[in-house]
N, C-alpha and C positions, 0 to 999 in steps of 0.2 A: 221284633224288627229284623233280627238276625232270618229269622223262617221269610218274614216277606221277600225280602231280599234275596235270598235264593229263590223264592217262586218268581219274581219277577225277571231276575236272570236268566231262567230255564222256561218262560214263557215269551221271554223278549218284552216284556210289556213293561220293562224302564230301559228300553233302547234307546229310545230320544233322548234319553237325561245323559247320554255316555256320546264324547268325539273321542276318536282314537287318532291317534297323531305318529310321527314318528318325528325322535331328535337327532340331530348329525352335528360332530363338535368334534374338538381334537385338543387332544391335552398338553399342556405345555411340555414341550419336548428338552428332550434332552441336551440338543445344540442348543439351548438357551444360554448364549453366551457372559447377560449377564447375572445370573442368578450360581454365582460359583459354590454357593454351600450348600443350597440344593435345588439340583436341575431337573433331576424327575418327581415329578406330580404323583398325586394319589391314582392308587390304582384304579383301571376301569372301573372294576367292582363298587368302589366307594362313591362310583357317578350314584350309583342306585338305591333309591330312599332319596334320604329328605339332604344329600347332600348337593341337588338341582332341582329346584322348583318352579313350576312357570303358574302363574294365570291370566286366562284368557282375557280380552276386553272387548264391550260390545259397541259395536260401528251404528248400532240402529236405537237404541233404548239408551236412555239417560238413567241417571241414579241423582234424583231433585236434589238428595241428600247432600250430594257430596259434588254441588257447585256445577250441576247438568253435567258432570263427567260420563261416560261411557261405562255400563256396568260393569262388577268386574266378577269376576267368578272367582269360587275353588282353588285352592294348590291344586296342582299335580305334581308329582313325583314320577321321575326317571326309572321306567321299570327294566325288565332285563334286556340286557343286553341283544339286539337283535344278529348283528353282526360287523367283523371289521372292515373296514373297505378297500380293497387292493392296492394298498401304498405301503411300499418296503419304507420310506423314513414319513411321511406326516401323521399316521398317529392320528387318523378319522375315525371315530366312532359310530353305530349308530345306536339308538334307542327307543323305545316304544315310548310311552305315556296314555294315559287317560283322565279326560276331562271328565265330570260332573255338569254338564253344560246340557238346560232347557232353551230350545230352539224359541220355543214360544215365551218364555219368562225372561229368557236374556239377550232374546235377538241374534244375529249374525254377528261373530268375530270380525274383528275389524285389526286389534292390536295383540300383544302379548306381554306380561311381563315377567321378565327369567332372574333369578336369585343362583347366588353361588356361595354356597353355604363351606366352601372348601378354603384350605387354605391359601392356596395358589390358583390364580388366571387359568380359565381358557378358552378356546375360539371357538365361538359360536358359529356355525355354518348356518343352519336353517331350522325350522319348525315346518314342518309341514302337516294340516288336519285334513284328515281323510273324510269322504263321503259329507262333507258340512249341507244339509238340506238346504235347496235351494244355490250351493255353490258350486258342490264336487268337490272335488280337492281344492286345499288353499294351504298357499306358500305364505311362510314368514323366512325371506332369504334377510339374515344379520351378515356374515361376514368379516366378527366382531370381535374383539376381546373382550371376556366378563371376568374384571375383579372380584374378590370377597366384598358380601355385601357391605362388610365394616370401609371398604374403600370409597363408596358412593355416599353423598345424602340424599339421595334419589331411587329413584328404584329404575332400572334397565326398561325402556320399551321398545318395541318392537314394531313395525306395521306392518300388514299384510303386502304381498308387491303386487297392491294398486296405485295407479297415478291418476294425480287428481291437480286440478287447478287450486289455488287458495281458496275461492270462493267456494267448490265442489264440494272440500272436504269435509264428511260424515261431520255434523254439528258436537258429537257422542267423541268424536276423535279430535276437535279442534283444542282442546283445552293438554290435549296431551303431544301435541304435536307443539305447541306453544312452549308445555314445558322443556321438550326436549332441544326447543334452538335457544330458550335462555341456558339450558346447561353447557351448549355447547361455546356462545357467546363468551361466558362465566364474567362476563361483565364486573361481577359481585366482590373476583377472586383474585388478588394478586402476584399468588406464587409467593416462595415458586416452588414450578408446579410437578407433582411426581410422575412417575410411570403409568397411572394408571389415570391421571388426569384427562379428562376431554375437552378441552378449552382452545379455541381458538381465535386469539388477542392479536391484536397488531403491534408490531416497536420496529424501532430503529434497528442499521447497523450500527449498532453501537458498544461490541462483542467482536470486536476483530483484534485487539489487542491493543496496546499503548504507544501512542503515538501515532496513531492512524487517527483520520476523522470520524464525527459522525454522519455517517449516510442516510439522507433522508429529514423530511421536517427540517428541512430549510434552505433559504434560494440559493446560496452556497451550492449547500450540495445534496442537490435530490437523487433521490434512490425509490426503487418499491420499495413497500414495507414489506417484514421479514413474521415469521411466526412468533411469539412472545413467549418466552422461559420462564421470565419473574425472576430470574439469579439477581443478587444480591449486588448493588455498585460494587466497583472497583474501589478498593480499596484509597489508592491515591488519587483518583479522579473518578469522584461522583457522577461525572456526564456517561461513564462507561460503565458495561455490563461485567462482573468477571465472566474471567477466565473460569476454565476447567482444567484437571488434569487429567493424564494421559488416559487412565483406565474410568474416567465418570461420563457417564451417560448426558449428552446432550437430549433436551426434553421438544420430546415431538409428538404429539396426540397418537396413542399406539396404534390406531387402525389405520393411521398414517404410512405407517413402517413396511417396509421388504418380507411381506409373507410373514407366515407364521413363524418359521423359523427365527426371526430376528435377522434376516440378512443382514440390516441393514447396521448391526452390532456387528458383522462380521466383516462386511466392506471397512467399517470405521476404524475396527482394531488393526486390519491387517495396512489401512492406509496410515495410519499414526504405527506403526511397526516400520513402515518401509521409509517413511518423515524421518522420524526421531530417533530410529535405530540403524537398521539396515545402512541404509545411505554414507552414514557420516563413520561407519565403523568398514563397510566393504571399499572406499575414499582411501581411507588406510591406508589399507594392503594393495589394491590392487592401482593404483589411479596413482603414477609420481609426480602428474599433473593436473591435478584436480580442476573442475572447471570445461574442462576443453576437449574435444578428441586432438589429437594427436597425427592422424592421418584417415582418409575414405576407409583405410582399412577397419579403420578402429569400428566404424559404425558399421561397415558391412558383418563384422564377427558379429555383433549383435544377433543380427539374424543367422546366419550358418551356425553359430555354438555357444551365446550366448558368453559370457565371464564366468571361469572356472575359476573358483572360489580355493583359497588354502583355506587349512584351517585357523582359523580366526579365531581368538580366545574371546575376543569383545561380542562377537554373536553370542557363543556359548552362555555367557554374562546376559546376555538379553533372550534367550532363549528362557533363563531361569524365572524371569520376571512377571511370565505370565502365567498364569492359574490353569488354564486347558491346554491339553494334548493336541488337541485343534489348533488353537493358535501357535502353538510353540513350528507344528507342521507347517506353519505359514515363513518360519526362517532357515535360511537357507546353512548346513552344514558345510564343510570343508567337501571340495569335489563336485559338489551340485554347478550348473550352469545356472548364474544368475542372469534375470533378463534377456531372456532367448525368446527372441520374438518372431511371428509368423514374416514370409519372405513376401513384399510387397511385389502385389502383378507386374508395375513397371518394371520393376529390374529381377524378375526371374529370367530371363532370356537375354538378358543385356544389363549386366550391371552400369554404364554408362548411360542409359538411355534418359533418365531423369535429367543430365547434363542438357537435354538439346532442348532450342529453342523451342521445336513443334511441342514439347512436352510442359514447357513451361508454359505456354499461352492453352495448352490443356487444362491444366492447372485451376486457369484463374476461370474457365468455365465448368469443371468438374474435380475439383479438386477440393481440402479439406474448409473454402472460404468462398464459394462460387455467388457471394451471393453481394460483391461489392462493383464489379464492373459497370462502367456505365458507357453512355452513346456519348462521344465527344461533338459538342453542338457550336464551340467558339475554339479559335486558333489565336495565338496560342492561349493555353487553359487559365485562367485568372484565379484567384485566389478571394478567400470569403471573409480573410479574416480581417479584423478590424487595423485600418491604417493606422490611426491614432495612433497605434500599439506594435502595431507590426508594418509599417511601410508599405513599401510596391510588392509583393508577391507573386508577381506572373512570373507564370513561366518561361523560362529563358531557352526551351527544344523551341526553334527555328524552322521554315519551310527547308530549307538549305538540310539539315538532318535528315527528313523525312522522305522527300520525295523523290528520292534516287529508287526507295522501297514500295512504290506505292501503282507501280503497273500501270506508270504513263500518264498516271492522273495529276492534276493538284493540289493542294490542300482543300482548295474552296469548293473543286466538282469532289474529294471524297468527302469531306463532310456533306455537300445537298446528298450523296448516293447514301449517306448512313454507313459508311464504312469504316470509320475515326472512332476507336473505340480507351478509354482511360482507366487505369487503378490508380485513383489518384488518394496516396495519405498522404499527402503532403501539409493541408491543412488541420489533418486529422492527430499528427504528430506532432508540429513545428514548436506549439504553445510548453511542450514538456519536452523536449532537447536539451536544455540547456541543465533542467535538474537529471533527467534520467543520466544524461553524458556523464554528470558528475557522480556517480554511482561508481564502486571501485572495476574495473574490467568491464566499463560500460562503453561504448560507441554505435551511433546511430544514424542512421539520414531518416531523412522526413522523402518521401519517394512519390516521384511521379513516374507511372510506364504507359506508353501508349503503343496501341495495336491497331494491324489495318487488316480488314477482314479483305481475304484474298478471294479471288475469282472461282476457286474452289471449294468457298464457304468457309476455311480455315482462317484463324486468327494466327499472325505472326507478330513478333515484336518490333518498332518500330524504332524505340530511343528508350531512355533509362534516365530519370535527371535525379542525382541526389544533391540533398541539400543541405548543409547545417546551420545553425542558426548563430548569427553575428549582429552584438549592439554597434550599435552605431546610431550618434546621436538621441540617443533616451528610445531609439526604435529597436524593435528583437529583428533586423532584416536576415535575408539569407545570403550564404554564398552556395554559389549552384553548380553542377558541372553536368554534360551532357554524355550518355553515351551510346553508343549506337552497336548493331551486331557484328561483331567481327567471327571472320571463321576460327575452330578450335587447332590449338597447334602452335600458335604464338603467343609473347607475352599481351598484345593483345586483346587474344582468346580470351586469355585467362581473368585479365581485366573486366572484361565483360560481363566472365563467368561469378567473379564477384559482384559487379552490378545488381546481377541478377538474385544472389545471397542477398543483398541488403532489403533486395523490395521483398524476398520471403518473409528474410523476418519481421517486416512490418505487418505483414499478412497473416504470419500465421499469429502474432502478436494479437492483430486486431481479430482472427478471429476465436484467439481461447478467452481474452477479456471481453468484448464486445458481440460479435454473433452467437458464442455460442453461453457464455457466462449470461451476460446483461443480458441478452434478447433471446432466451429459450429459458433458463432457468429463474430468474430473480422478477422479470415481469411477469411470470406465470404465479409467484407467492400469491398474490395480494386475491386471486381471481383466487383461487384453491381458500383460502381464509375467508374470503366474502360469501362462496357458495356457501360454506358449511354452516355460517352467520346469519345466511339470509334465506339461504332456500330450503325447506323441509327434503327429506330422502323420497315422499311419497311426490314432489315436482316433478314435472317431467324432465326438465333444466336442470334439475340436479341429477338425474339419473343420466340424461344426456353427455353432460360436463365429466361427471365423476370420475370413470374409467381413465381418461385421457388425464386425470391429475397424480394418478399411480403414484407414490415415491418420492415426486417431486419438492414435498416438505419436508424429506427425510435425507435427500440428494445435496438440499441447500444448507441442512443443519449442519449436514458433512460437511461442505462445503466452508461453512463459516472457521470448523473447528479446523482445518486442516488444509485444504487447498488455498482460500484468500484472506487467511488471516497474517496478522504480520507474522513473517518470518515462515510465510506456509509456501508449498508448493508452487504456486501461482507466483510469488515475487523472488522463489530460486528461479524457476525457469523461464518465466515470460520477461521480455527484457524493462519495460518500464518500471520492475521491480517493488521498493513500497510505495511508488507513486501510482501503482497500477489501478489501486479501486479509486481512487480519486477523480483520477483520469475517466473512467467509467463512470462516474457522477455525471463528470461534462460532460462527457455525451448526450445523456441521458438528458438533457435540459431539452433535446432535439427529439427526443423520441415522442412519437404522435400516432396514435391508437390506429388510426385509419388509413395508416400506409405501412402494414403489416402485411394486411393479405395480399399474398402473391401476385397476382394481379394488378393490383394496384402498384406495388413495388418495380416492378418491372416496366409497369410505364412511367414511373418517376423516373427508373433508371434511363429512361430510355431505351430500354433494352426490346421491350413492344410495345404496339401502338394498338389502340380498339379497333376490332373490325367485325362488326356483325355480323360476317361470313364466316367466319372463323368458326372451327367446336366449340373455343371454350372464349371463344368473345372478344380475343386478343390475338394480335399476331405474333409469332419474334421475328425480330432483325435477323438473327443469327440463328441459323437454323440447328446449326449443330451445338447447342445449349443441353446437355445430358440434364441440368438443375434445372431449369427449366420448364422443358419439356418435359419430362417427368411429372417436374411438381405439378403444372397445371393438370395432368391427367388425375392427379389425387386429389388435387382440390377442386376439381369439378364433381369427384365423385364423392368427395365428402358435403356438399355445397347442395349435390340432389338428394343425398342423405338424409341430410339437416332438414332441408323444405320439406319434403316428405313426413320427417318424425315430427316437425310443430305444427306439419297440416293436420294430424290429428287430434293434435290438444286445442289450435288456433284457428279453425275452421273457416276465418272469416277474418278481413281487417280491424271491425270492431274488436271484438275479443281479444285479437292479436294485440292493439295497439294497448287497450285498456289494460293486460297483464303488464308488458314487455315494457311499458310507460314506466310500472309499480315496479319491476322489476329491475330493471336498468336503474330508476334514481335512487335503490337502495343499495344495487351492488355498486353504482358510482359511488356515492358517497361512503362509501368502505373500502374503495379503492383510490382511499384521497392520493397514491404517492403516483397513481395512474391517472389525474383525473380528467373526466370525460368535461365537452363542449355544457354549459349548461348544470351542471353539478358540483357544485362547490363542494374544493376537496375538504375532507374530514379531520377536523386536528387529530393525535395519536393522543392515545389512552394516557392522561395525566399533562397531556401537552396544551398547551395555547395555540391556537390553528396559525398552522406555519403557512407562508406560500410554498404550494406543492414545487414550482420551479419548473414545472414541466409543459406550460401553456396552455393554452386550451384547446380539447380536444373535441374536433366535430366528428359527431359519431352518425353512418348514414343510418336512418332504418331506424334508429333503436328509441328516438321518441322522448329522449329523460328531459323533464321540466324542469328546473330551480324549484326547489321549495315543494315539490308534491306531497310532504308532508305524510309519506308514508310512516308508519309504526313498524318495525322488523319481526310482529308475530304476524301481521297479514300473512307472511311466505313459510 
């Protein structure tokens, strides 16, 4: 056999039996933050042999045997080392291998499966087989972390990067494409769940700490649902998730995570560093007034030299605490400039200039919230909220305030001109005044500002009314006060220039809890959970989707440990403090799928109106909208993107509607805390179906039935 075998090598006449492939992976690196007692991996060398092994699977020939599976071939083993690839820290390798694979006896490659016979993780890049008759080269792009095989009860697969519709998919591949969304599903699996788990569960907030609500799965208080852990109740309240401490890994599917590296270990330690240490030991020494600046000056040092640190013994104390030389570089010694921040464009050239009106009413269209203004359509502005509860709520700015500012017009010709422009919280705050106020160093108004867009397209401010909240007669009413621009210079001014402070901070309040918390990161969960649940990698929808969910479950995991949980980040510094995610619940009872896209938001705002002639289909009011006007040039070209990439999978509106039907009612119904028009939301894993609280959502285009009666391996 040994003699045939070299004839046939040296004759070529068992070439067809042999694909030659090449492997690209990268070993867990040494910044592996959490693996402290040992962070480097086996040497390259030991990649080669039987310590990585892959076999091919076939896309075309079945194996009757083994339940019409796709064939499967041969080990191969990781031969030498080809070479490294030009990265000073990631630690890519490449590798040869060789199949055993007849073209004619096992059909074309379709899948792969890769074994890791080592003791420690690491990241699969790609496979790729050279010369496959009939293909040419064919990619297996993973992307992936591979545990020891003792971590799986599955075996790793792989697909080739083809897309295929559900129906499309090679019959030889269906059974294994099946397997791979129940592993990811893990339906089966409770937790909780380790590092090297792939499971993607829905739950509550119910993991924010004691004494907060649960968010979510109930009319109370709806939320999106959150990625599921499995941690163990709370110890004194069963409704709750524990806690962690400072140095345990909150659990996120790893292919989830910030790169190879672990960033996303690295973000978290050094954010729970600057929480739980840093802050409340540099407070200390430097700060005799904790809480507060003290003067403009205090915050402009900021930027010009940051806070020059003594030596602090209580750092040096928390410096010892942590296991790497890494993190400990993350605190700050005696001498160093703590929080030395870049110098903001506005006041590089004029430290005042933030002060003036023109920049304030910049602000509210390009500044860190641009996306709450609206067309003021009724004088004066009325209120939404319920009498029964809260009485008369109009507002109390007056024709008499305004139209001194208003270029000759009056109220009634600038509103038909569209020039009457509002940021109004007033209703958006009033209901939680009265607990926040009671917060220790808390005070607040609930704020209305109106603006008149002037003749040279600029927004100017018009009046300021704040308000606080006064019972009277079993009703929450307000008392209001009015205030208008006065020049800088006097105690007036200065009045003003407060005014103007109070409606920031509602602003910028609403937007770390609301535009940018609630409506960019916590309603993107439930869609990132539902793809990985519903869609195969080989969908075009999921290949589509997937880029744009980068981090985002790893963003929120932080988030939960450290920014919005009680006593985090989010309720030191945003002012509705532990009322804040609650408060973000109620909102949320209002949020409605279909008035997301920009587009459409803008003309609720009234901010533009539809116009056919228009590029992108809409007009502005206000032409000088930087948020805006931007945005729509992106979402137009994301928008021809889109149409383009599912004209080639959707060719047609049959095709279209018949996946996108199948598709939509099973990502609806797995986005019960989002749920669509026609999709009854999904109770949570072990839950009894709660009302989602969020109403119902008409969704244009997308076709979802009640009851379609889809099964989750279709996709």
């Amino acid at each position: 056999m040994i003699l045939g075998g070299l004839v046939d090598s040296l004759t070529g006449a068992n070439k067809s039996a042999r694909l030659k492939g090449t492997v690209v992976l990268m070993r867990k690196n040494v910044l592996d933050l959490n693996d402290f007692g040992a962070t480097i991996m086996d040497g390259i060398g030991e990649f080669i042999g039987k310590g990585v092994t892959c076999q091919l699977i076939s896309s075309t020939l079945v194996d009757h045997d083994n339940g019409g599976r796709g064939k499967v071939g041969a080990e191969a083993e990781l031969e030498q080392w080809v070479t490294s690839l030009p990265s000073l820290t990631t630690g890519e390798s490449k590798f040869g291998l060789t199949f055993d694979w007849e073209v004619e006896k096992l059909g074309v490659p379709g899948a792969i499966i890769v074994n890791n016979h080592h003791s420690s993780e690491f990241l699969l890049k790609t496979v790729t087989l050279h010369d496959v008759p009939g293909r040419g080269n064919l990619s297996f792009v993973a992307n992936s972390w591979i545990y020891p095989v003792g971590s799986y009860t599955y075996s790793r697969v792989f697909f080739a990067n083809d897309t295929y519709l559900p129906s499309q998919m090679p019959a030889a591949l269906k059974p294994y494409r099946d397997d791979e969304l129940r592993n990811l599903r893990g339906d089966d699996r409770q937790g909780p769940y380790q590092e090297h788990d792939r499971v993607y569960r829905y739950d509550v907030y119910n993991d924010l700490g004691e004494g907060r609500p649960v968010l979510g799965g109930s009319a109370e208080h709806p939320y999106p649902r959150r990625g599921r852990t499995g941690r163990k109740p709370n110890a004194n309240d069963p409704s709750l998730e524990s806690r962690l401490s400072l140095l345990e890994q909150i659990y996120v599917p790893r292919d989830e995570k910030f790169g190879h590296l672990k960033t996303s270990d690295f973000l978290g330690y050094s954010i729970k560093a600057i929480t739980q240490g840093i802050l409340p030991a540099v407070r200390t020494y430097v700060d005799t007034t904790p809480g507060e600046f003290d003067s403009f000056q205090d915050i402009i040092n900021l930027y010009e030299g940051g806070i020059k640190l003594p030596n602090v013994p209580a750092l040096e104390e928390l410096r010892k605490q942590f296991p790497l030389q890494l993190i400990k570089d993350l605190l700050p010694v005696g001498g160093d400039s703590l929080l030395k921040l870049p110098v903001p464009h506005i006041i590089q050239a004029d430290q005042q200039a933030w002060r003036t009106d023109e920049e304030f009413s910049r602000e509210v269209l390009a500044g860190v919230n641009p996306v709450m203004i609206t067309r003021l359509t009724e004088f004066p502005p009325k209120s939404s909220l319920d009498p029964s509860k809260f009485g008369d709520h109009t507002s109390t700015v007056t024709a008499a305030h305004i139209e001194k500012n208003l270029e000759g017009l009056t109220v009634q010709q600038a509103l038909e001109s569209n020039r009457l422009y509002i940021l109004d919280h007033h209703d958006r705050f009033m209901p939680f005044l009265i607990d926040v106020n009671n917060l220790p160093g808390n005070f607040i108004y609930a704020t209305r500002t109106l603006f008149f867009l002037r003749g040279d397209g600029r927004l100017t401010p018009l009046a300021i009314e704040l308000s606080e909240p006064v019972i009277q007669g079993g009703l929450t009413t307000a008392k209001s006060k009015v205030y208008t621009p006065v020049p800088s210079g006097s105690v007036e001014g200065w009045v003003w220039e407060f005014a103007k402070a109070y409606v920031a901070v509602n602003d910028s309040g609403w937007h770390q809890l609301v535009s940018h918390w609630l409506n960019t990161h916590a309603v993107m969960e439930p869609f990132v959970i539902s793809t990985n649940r519903q869609l195969s990698v080989t969908h075009p929808v999921h290949k589509l989707l997937s880029p744009h969910y980068r981090d985002t479950m790893t963003i929120n995991a932080l988030a939960r440990q450290t920014l919005i949980n009680a006593g985090g980040i989010f309720e030191m510094t945003v002012f509705p403090g532990k009322f804040a995610l609650g408060m973000s619940s109620v909102v949320y009872k209002d949020w409605k799928f279909t008035e997301q896209g920009l587009p459409d938001d803008l003309i609720k705002r009234g901010m533009a109106v539809e116009d056919p002639s228009s590029p992108y289909k809409v007009r502005l009011l206000v032409s000088d909208y930087p948020y805006a006007a931007d945005g729509l040039a992106i979402w137009h070209a994301i928008e021809q993107y889109v149409s383009e990439y599912l004209a080639i999978y959707y060719p047609n509106d049959g095709v279209h509607h018949h996946h996108l039907d199948r598709v939509g009612a099973a990502c609806g119904g797995q986005l019960r805390a989002v749920p669509l028009r026609g999709v009854p939301p999904e109770p949570a894993d072990g839950e009894p179906a709660p009302h989602a609280g969020a109403g119902d959502r008409a969704v244009r285009g997308a076709g979802a039935r009640p009851g379609a009666g889809l099964h989750p391996h279709h996709h």
